[in-house]
N, C-alpha and C positions, 0 to 999 in steps of 0.2 A: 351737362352743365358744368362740371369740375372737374372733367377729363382734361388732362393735359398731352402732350403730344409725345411725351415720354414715359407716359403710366405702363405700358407694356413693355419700354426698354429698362423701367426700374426693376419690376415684378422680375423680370429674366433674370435678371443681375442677381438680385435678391434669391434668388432659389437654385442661381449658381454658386458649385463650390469653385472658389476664386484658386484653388491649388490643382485643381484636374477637368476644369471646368464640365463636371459629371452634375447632375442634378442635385440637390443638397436630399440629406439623410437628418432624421436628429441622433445631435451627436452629444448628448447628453444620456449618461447610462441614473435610472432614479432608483432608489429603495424608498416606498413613501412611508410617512409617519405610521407608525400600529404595524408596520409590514416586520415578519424576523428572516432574513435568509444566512443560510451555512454552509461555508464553502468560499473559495477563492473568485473576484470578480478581476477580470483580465482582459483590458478595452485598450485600444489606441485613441478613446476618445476622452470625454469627460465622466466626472462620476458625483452626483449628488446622494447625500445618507441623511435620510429624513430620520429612517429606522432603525434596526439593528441589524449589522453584520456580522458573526462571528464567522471570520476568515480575513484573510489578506485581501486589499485593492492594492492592483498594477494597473495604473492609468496611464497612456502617452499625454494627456493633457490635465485638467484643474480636476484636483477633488476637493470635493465642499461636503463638510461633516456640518449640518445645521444643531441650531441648539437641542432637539430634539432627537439627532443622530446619534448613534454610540458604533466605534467600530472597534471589537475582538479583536485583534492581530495587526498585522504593520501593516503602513500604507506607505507606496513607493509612485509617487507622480511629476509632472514635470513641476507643476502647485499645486499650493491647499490652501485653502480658506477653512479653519475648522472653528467651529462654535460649540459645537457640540464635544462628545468624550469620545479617547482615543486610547485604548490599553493595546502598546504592542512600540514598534521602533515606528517613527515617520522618517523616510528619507526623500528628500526633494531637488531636484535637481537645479529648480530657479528661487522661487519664493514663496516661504511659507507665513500665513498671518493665522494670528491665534487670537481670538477677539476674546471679549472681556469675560464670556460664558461660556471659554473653552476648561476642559478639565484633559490633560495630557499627561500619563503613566507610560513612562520610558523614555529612551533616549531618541534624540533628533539630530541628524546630517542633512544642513542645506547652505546655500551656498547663498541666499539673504532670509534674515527672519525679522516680524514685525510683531510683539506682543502690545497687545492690549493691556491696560491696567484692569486687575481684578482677573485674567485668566491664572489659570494653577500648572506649572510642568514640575513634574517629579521624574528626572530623569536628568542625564550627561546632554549637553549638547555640543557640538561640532560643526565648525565652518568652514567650506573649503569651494572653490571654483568648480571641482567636482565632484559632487557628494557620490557616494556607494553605498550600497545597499549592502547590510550586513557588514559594514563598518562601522564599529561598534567607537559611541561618541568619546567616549571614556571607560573604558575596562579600571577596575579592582587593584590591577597590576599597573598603571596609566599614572592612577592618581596615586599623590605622594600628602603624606603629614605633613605639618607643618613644621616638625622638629626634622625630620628629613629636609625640608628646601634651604632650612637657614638652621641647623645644627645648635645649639649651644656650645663653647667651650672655647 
């Protein structure tokens, strides 16, 4: 009765991956809320953190830290969307948003970023077309006083 004459050429489309056209996988990697894992997560996909992670995520695509998420160590992704807390370096390669109930400990390399009013970063940050990992936002030796930039005398 509501069959249309494309219902089976949508569904195909739909469960095609449009880059290899191979049947689609989820490509989303999850830690769910109450969940704790330790150790390094290392995907070409996506990465959701409901939970807690103590170790580094290396995403090829979005990591999303929810309000709920906490992640131990640096996260290195193409993006993030993080709401939740982040003790370690984030580096990003396209665009990082940090909503209003992010809590961020460390420094950040990305190449666009979006703060929310009300989120927290304690840390350097750095912007550049291409951000690197373990390119540190602002080192000790980097930043200068302010009687150093403009001298008196």
């Amino acid at each position: 009765m509501f069959k249309s004459k494309n219902n089976s050429t949508d569904r195909k489309t739909m469960a095609t991956n449009s880059t290899n056209g191979s049947a689609a996988h989820p490509t989303v990697n999850m830690i769910s809320e109450e969940s704790r894992m330790k150790g390094s997560l290392n995907t070409k996909n996506d990465v959701r953190v409901s939970g807690v992670l103590e170790g580094q995520i290396e995403a090829g695509g979005k990591c999303i830290v929810t309000q709920t998420g906490k992640v131990e160590g640096d996260v290195n992704a193409k993006e993030a969307d993080i709401a939740g807390t982040v003790d370690g370096e984030i580096t990003i390669t396209n665009k990082l948003i940090l909503r209003k109930t992010a809590r961020v400990t460390g420094d950040i390399n990305t190449k666009t970023i979006l703060i929310e009013e009300g989120a927290s970063f304690d840390g350097a940050c750095k912007m550049s077309s291409k951000p690197e990992s373990g390119n540190k936002a602002g080192t000790k030796k980097d930043l200068k006083t302010a009687e150093e930039v403009s001298p008196k005398g």
